[in-house]
VEXTOR-280183 format. One record per residue: x, y, z of N, C-alpha, C in turn; residue in three letters; residue number from 1. Coordinates in steps of 0.2 Angstrom, whole numbers, plus 2048, in hexadecimal, padded with zeros to 3 digits. Example, Ala and Ser with C-alpha at 12.3 -4.5 7.8 and 13.67 -1.06 7.14 Angstrom:
% residues 2
nxx: 842 nyy: 7E4 nzz: 827 caxx: 83E cayy: 7EA cazz: 827 cxx: 842 cyy: 7F0 czz: 827 aa: ALA i: 1 $
nxx: 840 nyy: 7F5 nzz: 823 caxx: 844 cayy: 7FB cazz: 824 cxx: 840 cyy: 800 czz: 827 aa: SER i: 2 $
% end
This chain:
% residues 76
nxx: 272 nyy: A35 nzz: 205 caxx: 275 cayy: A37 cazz: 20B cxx: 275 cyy: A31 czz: 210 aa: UNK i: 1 $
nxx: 27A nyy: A31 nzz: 215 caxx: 27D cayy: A2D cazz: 217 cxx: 27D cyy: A2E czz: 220 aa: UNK i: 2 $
nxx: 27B nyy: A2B nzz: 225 caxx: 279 cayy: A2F cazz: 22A cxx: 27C cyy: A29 czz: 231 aa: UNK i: 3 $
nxx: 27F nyy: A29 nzz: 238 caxx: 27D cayy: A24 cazz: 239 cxx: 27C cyy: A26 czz: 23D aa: UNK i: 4 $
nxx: 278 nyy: A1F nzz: 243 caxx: 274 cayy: A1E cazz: 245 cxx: 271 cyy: A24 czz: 24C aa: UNK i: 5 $
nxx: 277 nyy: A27 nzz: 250 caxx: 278 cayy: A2B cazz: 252 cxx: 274 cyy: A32 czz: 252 aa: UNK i: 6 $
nxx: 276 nyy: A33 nzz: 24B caxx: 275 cayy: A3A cazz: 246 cxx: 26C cyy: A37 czz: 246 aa: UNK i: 7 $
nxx: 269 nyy: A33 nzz: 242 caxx: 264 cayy: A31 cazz: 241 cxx: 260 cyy: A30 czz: 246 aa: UNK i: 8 $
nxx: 262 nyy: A2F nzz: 24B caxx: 25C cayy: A31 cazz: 252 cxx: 25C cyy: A38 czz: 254 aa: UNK i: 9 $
nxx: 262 nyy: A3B nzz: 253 caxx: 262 cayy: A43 cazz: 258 cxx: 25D cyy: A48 czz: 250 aa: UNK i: 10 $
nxx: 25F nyy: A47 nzz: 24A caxx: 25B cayy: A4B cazz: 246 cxx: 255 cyy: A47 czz: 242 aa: UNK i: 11 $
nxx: 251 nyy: A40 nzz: 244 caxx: 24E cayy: A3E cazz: 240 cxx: 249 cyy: A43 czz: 23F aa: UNK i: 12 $
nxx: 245 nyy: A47 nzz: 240 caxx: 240 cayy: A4C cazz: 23E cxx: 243 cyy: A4F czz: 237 aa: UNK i: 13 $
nxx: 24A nyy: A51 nzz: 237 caxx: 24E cayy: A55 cazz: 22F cxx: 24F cyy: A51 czz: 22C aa: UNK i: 14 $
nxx: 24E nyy: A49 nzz: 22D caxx: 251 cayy: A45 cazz: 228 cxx: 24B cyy: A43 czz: 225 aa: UNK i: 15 $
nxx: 247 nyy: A44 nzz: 229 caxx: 23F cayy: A40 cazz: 226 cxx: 23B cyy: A47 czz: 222 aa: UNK i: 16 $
nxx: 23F nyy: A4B nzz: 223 caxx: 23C cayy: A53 cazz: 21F cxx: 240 cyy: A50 czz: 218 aa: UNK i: 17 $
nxx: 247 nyy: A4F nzz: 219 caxx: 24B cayy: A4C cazz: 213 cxx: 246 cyy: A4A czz: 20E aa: UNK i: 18 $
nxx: 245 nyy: A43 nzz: 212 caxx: 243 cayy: A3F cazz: 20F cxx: 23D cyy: A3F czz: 20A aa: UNK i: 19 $
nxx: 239 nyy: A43 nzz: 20E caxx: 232 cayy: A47 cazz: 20B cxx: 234 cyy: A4A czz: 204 aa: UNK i: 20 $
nxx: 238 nyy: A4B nzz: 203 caxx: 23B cayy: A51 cazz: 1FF cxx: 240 cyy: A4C czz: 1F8 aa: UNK i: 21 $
nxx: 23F nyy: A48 nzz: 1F9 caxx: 243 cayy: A43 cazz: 1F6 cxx: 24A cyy: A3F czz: 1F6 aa: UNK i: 22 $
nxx: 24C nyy: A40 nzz: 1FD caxx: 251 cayy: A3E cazz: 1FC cxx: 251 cyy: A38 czz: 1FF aa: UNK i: 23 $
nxx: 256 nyy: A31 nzz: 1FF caxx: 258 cayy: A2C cazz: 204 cxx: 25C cyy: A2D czz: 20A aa: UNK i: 24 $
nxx: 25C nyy: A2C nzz: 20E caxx: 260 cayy: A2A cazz: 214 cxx: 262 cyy: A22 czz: 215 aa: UNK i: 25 $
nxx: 269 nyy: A23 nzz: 215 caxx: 26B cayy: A1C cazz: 217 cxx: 26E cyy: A1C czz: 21F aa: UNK i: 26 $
nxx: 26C nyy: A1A nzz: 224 caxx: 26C cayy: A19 cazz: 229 cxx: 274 cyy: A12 czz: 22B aa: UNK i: 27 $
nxx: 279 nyy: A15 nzz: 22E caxx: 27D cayy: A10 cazz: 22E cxx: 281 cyy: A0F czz: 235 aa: UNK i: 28 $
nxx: 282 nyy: A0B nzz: 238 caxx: 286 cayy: A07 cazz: 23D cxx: 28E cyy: A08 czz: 23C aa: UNK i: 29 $
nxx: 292 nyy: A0A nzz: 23F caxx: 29A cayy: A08 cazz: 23F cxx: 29C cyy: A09 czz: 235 aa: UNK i: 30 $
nxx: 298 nyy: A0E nzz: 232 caxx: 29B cayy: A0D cazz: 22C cxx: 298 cyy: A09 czz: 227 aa: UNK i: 31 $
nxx: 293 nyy: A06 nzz: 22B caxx: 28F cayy: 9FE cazz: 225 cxx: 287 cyy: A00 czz: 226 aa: UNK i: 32 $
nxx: 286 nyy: A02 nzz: 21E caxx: 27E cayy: A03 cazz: 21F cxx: 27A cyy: 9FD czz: 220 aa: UNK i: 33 $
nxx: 276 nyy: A01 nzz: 226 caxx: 270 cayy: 9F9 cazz: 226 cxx: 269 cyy: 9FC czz: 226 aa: UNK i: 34 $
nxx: 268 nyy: A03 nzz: 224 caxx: 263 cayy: A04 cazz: 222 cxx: 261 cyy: A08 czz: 220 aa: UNK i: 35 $
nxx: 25B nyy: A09 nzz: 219 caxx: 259 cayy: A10 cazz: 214 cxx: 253 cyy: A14 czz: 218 aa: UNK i: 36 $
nxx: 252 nyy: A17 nzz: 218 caxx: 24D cayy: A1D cazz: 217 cxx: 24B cyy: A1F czz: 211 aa: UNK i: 37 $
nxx: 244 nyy: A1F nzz: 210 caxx: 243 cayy: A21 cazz: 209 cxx: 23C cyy: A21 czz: 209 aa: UNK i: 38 $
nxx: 238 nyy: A27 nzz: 205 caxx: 233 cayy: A29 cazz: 206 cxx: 22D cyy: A22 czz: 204 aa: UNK i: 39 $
nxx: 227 nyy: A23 nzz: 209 caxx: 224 cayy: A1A cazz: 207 cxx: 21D cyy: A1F czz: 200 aa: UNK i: 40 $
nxx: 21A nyy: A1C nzz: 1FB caxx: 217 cayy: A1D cazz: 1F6 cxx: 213 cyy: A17 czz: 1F7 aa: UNK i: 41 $
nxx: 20F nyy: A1A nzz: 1F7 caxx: 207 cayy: A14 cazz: 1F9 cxx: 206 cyy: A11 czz: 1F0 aa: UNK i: 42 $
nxx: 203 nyy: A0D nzz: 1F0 caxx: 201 cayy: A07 cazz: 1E9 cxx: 1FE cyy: A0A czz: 1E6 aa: UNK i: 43 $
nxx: 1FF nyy: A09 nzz: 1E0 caxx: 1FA cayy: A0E cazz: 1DA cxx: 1F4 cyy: A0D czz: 1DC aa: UNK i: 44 $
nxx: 1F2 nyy: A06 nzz: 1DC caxx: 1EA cayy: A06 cazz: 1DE cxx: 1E9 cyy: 9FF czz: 1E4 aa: UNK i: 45 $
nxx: 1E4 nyy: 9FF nzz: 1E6 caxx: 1E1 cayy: 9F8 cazz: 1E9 cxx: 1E2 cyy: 9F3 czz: 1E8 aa: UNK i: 46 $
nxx: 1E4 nyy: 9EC nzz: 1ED caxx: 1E3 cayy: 9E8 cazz: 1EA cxx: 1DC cyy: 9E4 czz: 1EC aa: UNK i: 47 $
nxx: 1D9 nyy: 9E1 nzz: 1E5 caxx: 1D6 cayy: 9DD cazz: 1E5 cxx: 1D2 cyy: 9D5 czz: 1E5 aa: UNK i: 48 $
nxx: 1D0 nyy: 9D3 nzz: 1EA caxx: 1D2 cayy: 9CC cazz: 1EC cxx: 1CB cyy: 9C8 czz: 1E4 aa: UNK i: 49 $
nxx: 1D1 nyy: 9C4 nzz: 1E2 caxx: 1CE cayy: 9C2 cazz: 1DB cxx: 1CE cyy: 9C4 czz: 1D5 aa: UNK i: 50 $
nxx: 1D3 nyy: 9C9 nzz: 1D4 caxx: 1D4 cayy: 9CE cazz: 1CE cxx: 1D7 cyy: 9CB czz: 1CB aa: UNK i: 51 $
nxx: 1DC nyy: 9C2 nzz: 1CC caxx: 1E0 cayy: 9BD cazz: 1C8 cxx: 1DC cyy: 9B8 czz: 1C8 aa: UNK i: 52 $
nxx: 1D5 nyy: 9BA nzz: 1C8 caxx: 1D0 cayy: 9B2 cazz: 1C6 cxx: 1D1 cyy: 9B1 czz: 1BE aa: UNK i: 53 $
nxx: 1D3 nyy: 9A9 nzz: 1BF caxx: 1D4 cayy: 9A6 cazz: 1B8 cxx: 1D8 cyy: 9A7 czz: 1B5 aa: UNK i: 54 $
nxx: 1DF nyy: 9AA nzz: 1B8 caxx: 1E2 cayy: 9AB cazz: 1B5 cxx: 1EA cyy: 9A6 czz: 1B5 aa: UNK i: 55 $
nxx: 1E9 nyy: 9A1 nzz: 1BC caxx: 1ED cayy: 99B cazz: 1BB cxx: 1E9 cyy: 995 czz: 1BC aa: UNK i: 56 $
nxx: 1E9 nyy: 991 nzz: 1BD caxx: 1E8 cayy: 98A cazz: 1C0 cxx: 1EC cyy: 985 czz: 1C3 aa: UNK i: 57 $
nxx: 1EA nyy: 983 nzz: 1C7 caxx: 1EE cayy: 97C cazz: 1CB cxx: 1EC cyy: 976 czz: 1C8 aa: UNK i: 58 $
nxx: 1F2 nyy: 973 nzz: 1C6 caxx: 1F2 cayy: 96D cazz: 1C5 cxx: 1F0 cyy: 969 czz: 1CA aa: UNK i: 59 $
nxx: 1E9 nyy: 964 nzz: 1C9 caxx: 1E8 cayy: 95E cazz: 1CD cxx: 1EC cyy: 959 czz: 1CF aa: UNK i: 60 $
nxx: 1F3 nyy: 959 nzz: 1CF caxx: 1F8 cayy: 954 cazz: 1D3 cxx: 1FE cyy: 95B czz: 1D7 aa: UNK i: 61 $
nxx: 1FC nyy: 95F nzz: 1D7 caxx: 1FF cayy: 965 cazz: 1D9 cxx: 201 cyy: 963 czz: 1E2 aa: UNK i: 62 $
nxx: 1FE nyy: 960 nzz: 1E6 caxx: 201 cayy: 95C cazz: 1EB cxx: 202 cyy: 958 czz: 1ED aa: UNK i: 63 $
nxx: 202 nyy: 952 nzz: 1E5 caxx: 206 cayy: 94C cazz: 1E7 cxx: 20B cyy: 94B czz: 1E9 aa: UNK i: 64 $
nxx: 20E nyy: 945 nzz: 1E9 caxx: 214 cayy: 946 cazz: 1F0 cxx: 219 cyy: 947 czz: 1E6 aa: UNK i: 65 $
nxx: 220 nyy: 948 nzz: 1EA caxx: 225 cayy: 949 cazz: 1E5 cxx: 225 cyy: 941 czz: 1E4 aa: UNK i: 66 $
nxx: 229 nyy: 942 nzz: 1DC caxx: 22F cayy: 93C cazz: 1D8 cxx: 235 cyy: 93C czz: 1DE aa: UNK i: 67 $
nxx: 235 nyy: 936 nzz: 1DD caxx: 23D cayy: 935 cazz: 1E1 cxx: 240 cyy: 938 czz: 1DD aa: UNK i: 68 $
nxx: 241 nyy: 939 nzz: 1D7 caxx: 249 cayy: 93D cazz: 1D5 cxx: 248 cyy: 943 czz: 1D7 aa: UNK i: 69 $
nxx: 242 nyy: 945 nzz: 1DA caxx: 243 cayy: 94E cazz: 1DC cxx: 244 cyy: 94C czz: 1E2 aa: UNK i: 70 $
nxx: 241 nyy: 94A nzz: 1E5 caxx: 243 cayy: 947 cazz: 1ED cxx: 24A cyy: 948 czz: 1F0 aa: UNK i: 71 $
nxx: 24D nyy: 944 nzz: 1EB caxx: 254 cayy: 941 cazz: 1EB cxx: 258 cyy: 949 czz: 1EC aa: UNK i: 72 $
nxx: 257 nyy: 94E nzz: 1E8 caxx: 25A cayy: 954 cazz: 1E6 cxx: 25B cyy: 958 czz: 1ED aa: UNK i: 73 $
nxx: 256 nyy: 957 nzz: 1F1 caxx: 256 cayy: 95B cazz: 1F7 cxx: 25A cyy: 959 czz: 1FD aa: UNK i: 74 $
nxx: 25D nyy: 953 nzz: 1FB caxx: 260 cayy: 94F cazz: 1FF cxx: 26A cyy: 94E czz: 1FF aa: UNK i: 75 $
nxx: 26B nyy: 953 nzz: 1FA caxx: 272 cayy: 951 cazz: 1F4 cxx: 275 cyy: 956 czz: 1FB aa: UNK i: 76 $
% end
């Protein structure tokens, strides 16, 4: 469903009923959408601080300064 912006503040309570219900709303300007509505779904689970221990490593020269030919690349 496609709504603009007008419409979408005088009925957002029935759009947001939509929404509930599964549908999207595209909110648009002059004909050009600039924004979805769409029902939010929380994360399967929690995140855990450390639950990627060991599972890369940083290389010890990992903030030495760049090779001039990568250097140079930035500058093309």
């Amino acid at each position: 469903m496609e709504v603009n912006i007008h419409e979408a503040k005088t009925h957002f309570s029935r759009l947001l009923a939509r929404v509930a219900a599964g549908e999207e709303v595209i909110i648009s300007r002059a004909g050009t959408p600039i924004a979805k509505l769409s029902a939010y779904h929380p994360p399967d689970s929690e995140r855990v601080l450390g639950r990627g221990a060991g599972q890369m490593t940083v290389p010890d020269d990992f903030d030495d300064p760049l090779p001039e030919s990568v250097l140079k690349e930035f500058y093309k």
